[in-house]
VOGU-3710 file (C-alpha; in Angstrom, 3 decimals, decimal comma):
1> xxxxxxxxxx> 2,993/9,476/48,745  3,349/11,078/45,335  6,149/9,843/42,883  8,135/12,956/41,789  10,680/12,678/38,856  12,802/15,314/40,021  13,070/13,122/43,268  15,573/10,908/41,075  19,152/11,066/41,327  20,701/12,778/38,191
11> xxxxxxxxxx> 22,106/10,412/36,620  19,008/8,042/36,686  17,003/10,775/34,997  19,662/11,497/32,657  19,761/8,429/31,312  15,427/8,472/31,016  15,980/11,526/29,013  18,851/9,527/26,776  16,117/7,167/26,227  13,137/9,247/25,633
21> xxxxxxxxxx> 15,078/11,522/23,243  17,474/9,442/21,621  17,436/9,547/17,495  17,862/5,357/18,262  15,325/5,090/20,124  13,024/7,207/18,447  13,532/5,323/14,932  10,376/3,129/13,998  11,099/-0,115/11,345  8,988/0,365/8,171
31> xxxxxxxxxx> 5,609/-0,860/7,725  6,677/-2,760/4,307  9,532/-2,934/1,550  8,294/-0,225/-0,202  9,310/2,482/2,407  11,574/3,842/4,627  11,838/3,593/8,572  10,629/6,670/10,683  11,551/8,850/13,482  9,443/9,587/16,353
41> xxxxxxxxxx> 10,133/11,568/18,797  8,482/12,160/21,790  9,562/15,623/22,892  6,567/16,330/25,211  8,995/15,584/27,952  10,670/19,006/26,997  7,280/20,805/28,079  7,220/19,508/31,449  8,796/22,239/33,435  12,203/24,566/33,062
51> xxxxxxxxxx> 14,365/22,326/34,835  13,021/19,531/33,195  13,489/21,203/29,702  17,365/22,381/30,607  18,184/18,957/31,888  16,482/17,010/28,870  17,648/19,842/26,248  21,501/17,950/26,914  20,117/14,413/25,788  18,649/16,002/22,582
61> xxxxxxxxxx> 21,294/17,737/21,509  23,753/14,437/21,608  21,907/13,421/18,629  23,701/14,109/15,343  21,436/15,197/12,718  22,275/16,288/8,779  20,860/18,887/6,571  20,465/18,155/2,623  19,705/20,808/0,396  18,790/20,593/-3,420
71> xxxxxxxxxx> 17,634/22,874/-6,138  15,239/20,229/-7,160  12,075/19,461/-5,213  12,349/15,768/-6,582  15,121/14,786/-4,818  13,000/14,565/-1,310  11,164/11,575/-3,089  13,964/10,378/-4,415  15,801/9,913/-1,484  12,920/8,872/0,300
81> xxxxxxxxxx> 11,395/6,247/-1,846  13,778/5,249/-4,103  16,523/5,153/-1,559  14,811/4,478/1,468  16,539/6,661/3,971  14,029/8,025/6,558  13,047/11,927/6,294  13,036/13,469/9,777  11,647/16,649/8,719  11,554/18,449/4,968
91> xxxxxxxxxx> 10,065/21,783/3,908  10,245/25,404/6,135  10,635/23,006/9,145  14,052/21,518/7,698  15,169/24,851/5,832  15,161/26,665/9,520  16,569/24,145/11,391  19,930/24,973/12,403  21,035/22,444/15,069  22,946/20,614/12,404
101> xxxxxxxxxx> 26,267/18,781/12,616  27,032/18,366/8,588  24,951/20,649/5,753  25,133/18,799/2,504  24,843/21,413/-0,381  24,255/19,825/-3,950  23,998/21,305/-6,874  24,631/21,588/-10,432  25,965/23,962/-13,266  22,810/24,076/-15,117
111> xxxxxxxxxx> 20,881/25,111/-11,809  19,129/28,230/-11,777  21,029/30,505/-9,623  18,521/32,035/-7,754  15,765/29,147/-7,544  14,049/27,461/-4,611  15,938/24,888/-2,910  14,589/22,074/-1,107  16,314/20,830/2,369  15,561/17,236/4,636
121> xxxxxxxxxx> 16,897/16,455/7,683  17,996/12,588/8,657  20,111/11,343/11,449  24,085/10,344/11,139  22,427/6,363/11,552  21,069/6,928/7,880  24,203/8,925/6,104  25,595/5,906/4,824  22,199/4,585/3,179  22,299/7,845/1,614
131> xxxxxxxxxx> 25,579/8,009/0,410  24,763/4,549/-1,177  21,533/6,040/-2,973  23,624/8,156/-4,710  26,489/5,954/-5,715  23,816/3,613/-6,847  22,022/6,346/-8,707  25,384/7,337/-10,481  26,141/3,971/-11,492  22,550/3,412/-13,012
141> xxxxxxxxxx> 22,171/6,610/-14,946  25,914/6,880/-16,351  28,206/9,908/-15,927  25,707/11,791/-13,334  28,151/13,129/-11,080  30,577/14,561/-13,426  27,994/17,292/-13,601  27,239/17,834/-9,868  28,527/19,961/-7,197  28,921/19,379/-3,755
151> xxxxxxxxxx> 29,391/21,159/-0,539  29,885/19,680/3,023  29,764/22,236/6,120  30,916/20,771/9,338  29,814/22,748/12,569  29,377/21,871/16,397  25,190/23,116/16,546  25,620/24,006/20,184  29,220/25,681/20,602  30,518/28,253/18,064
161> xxxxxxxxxx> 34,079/27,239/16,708  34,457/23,958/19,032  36,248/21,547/16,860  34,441/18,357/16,307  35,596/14,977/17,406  37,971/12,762/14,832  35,705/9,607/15,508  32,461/12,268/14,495  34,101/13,861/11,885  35,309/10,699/10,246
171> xxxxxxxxxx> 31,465/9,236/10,568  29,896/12,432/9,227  32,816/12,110/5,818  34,041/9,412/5,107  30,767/7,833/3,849  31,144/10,359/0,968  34,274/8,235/-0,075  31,381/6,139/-2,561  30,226/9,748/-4,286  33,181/9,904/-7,126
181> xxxxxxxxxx> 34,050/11,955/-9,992  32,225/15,134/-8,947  32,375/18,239/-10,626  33,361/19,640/-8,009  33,784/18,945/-4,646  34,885/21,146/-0,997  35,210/20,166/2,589  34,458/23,148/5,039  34,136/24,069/8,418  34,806/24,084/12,266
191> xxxxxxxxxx> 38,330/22,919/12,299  38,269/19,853/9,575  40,851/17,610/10,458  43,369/17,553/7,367  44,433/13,442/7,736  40,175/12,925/7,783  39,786/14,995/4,487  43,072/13,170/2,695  41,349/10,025/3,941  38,032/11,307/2,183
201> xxxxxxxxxx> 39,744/12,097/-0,532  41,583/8,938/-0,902  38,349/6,643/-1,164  36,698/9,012/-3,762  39,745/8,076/-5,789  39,540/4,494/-6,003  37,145/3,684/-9,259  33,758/1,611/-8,456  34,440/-1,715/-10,062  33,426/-2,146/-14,183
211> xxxxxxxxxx> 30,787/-3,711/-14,727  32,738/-6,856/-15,927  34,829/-6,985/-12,479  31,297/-7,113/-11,005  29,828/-9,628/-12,425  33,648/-12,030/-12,257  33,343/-10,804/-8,830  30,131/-12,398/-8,060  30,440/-15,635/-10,012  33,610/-16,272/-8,266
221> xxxxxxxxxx> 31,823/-15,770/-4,696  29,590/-18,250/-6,037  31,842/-20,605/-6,771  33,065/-20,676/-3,576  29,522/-20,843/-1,835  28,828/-23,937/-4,299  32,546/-25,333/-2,815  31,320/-24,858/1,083  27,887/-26,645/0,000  29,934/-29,223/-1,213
231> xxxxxxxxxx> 32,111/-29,901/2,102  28,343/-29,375/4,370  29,696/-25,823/5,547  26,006/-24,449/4,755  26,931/-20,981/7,016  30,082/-20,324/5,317  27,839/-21,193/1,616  25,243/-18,693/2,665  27,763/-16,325/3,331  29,721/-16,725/0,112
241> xxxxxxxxxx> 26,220/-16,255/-1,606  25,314/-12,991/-0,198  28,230/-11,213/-0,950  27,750/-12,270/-4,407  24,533/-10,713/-4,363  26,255/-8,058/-3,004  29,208/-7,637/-5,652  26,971/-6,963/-8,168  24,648/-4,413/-6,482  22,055/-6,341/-4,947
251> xxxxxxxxxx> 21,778/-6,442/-1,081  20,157/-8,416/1,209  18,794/-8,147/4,369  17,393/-10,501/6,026  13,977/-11,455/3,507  14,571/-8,675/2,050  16,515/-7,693/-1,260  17,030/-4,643/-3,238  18,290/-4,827/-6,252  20,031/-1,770/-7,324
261> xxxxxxxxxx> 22,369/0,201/-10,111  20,373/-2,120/-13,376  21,340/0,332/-15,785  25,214/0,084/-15,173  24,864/-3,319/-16,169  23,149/-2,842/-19,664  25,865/-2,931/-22,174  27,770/-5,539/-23,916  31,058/-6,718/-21,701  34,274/-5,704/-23,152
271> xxxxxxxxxx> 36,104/-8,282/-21,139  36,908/-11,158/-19,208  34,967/-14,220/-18,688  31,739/-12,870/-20,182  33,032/-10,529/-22,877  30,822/-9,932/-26,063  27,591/-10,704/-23,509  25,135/-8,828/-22,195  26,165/-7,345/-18,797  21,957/-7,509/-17,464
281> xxxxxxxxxx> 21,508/-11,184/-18,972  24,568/-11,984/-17,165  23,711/-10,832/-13,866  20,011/-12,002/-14,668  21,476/-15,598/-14,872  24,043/-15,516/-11,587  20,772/-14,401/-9,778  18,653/-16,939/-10,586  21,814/-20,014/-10,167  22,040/-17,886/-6,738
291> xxxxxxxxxx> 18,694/-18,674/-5,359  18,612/-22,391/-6,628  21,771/-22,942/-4,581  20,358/-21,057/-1,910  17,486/-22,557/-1,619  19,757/-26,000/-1,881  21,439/-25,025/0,823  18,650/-24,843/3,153  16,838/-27,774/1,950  20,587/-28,805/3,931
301> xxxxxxxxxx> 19,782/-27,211/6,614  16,263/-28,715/6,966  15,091/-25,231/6,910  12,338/-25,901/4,667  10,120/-22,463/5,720  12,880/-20,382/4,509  13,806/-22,640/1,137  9,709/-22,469/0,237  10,280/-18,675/0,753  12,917/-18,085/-1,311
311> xxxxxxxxxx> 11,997/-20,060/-3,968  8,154/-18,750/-3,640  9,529/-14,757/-4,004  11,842/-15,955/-7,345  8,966/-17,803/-8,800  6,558/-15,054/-8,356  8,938/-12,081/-9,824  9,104/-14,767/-12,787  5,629/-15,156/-13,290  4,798/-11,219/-12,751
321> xxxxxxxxxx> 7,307/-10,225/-15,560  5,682/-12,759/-18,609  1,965/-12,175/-17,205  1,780/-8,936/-14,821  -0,057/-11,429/-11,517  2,473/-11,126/-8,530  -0,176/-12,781/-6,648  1,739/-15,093/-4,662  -0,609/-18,349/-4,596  1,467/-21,195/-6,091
331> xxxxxxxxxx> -1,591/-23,707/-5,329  -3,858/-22,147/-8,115  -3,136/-24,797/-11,145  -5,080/-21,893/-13,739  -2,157/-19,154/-12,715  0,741/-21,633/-14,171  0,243/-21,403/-17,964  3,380/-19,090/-18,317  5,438/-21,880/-18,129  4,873/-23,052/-21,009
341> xxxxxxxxxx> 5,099/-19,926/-22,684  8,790/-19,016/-21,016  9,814/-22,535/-22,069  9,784/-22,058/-25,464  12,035/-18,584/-25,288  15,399/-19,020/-24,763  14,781/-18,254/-21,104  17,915/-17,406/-18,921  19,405/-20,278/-16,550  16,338/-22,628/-17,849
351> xxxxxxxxxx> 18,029/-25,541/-15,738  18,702/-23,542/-12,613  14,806/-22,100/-13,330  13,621/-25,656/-13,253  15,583/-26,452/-9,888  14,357/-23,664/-7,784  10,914/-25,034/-9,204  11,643/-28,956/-7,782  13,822/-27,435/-4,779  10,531/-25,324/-4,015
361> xxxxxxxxxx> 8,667/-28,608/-4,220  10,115/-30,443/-1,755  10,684/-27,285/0,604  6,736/-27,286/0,134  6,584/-31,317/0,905  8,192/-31,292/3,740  5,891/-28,348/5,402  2,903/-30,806/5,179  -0,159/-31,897/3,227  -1,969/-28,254/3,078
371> xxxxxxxxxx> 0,917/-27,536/0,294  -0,096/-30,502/-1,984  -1,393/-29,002/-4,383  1,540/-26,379/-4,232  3,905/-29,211/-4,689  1,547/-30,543/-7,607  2,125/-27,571/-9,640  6,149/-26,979/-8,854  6,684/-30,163/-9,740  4,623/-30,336/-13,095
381> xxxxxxxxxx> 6,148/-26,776/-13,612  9,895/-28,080/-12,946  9,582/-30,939/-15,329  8,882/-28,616/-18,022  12,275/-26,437/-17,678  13,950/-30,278/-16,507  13,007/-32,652/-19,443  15,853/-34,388/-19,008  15,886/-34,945/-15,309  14,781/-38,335/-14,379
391> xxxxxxxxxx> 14,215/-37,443/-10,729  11,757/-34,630/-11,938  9,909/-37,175/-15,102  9,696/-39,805/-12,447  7,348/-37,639/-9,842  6,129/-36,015/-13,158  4,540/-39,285/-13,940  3,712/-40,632/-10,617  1,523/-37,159/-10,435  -0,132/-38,061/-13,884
401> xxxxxxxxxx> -0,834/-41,724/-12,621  -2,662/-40,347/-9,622  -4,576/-37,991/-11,820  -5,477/-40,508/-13,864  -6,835/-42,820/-10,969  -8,309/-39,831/-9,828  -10,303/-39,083/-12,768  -11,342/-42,990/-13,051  -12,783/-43,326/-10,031  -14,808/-40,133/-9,862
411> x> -16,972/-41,620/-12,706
//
């Protein structure tokens, strides 16, 4: 006998259509780090039959999705790319869709009035990566939003004038609390709660942190990570480490960091701890001091795959910026003459540089013999930035004897 689907009790097929249609469901992780996750979704289902289409239409339509509109055609890649928020639709598919919860109008003074805008769709899952994008974006390229407008429409898509929920409306506005110092600014809509806009309104007052609060911010987290290594709380360390990342606009996920807002931080500090410095050399050298004691920390831990990677990713961003190779082969003895050239600059965190090196090493070691020559190099490498470590001469020479017995015998 033939399986029918309309055989099902209600509620079983509802909640197949919840997870056929579902904007969670239907979000695919991103092929690499360079972009963003996509939607797919499979809306075949809605061509089956009438009933099929009613029922199923109810499961759609408890997604929440977002229109963005712009007068610069730009901004899709911007958002896309740069920021990494996934694009459900853009173009004459976006501009006529209408089954939006909250329209997001920007624009700007200088604008031509009547030019083309530009609209994208996402999901309410993404709103807060966006609204991150463009407080990160402020902070990098100074005083950007005192010369933007913005716009926010809130609507139930599927009943006219039905006030939207509190939890929904505070989920679709309060993420704009991190876009401050707008030129202008307006809340409108089905029946906007008045306590969710003050709230709104309340968090676009508070000032992002100065640069110099940042970076104080960040050394003091690490401080206290370097305290919790110190008493063999590595989880609490690890922690304490990636919110300093985090304090100072660089987040971390996972393997994954993305470092953010650089331009906010060139300038010299006009106070505290670091005043009369450079506010990028500064965060240059927390970063690197970061990832030694990170990688310290799971050498701990015995986690020696995740130490090699973390010191592996630092030590290739290093080598790509003095000689453009971000191959990532640390066994290749010819791709290690930059460290001899970066040890005669004055090099940022030279020490810390030279641990992440030896820490590397023995992360490396302690994976087995096919990293030898790996080790071989990170070691030869770390006595260079560690001249005055004996722990790092000592294998330094113990690797030159060997060499040398090497050589002799080969004759």
């Amino acid at each position: 006998m033939a399986f029918r689907f309309l055989d099902l009790p209600p509620e079983i097929r509802d909640q197949i259509y919840h997870e056929v249609l579902s904007s969670h469901n239907a979000r695919r992780p991103p092929l690499n780090d360079a972009v963003p996750a996509t939607y797919e979704f499979d809306l075949a289902i809605l061509l089956t039959n009438k009933q099929i289409y009613h029922e199923s239409q109810k499961a759609f339509q408890d997604n929440v999705f977002i229109k963005i509109t712009t007068p610069w055609s730009e901004s899709i890649e911007h958002i896309s790319s740069e920021g990494r928020v996934p694009l459900i639709a853009t173009g004459i598919r976006a501009e006529n869709f209408q089954r939006w919860h909250l329209s997001i109008w920007i624009d700007a003074a200088w604008a031509t009035p009547v030019g083309p805008s530009y609209s994208m769709l996402i999901c309410l899952e993404d709103l807060l990566a966006f609204t991150r994008m463009w407080r990160f974006s402020n902070l990098s390229h100074g005083p950007l939003n005192n010369h933007l407008q913005l716009k926010l429409t809130l609507q139930d898509p599927h009943i006219r004038d039905r006030k939207i929920p509190r939890d929904l409306q505070n989920r679709l506005l309060l993420p704009f609390g991190l876009v401050k110092n707008l030129q202008s600014f307006l809340v409108h809509g089905t029946k906007v709660l008045p306590s969710v806009e003050e709230a709104l309104k309340k968090e676009q007052a508070i000032p992002d942190p100065s640069p110099e609060e940042c970076l104080e911010q960040a050394s003091a987290f690490k401080d206290a990570g370097n305290k919790s290594l110190q008493a063999g709380d590595y989880t609490s360390a690890l922690q304490q480490y990636f919110s300093a990342f985090a304090a100072i606009h660089i987040t971390v996920s996972g393997r994954k960091r993305y470092i953010h807002a650089d331009g906010y931080y060139i300038r010299q500090l006009s106070s505290g701890p670091f005043q009369g410095q450079r506010g990028d050399y500064i965060r240059l050298i927390i970063r690197i001091k970061l990832v030694a004691n990170i990688i310290q920390t799971y050498l701990k831990m015995r986690d020696w795959d995740e130490a090699r990677f973390w010191g592996k990713r630092s030590i290739v961003i290093v080598r790509a910026s003095f000689t453009s190779d971000d191959d990532e082969d640390l066994a290749n003895e010819s791709k290690w003459s930059w460290v001899r050239d970066s040890a005669v600059m004055d090099f940022p965190a030279r020490a810390e540089m030279g641990k992440i090196l030896y820490r590397t090493a023995i992360a490396s070691r302690e994976m087995g013999v096919s990293f030898q020559s790996e080790v071989t190099n990170l070691i030869k490498a770390a006595a260079v930035y560690l001249p005055n470590d004996e722990i790092v001469q000592a294998e330094r020479r113990t690797i030159n004897a060997m060499e040398r017995y090497k050589g002799s015998s080969s004759r």
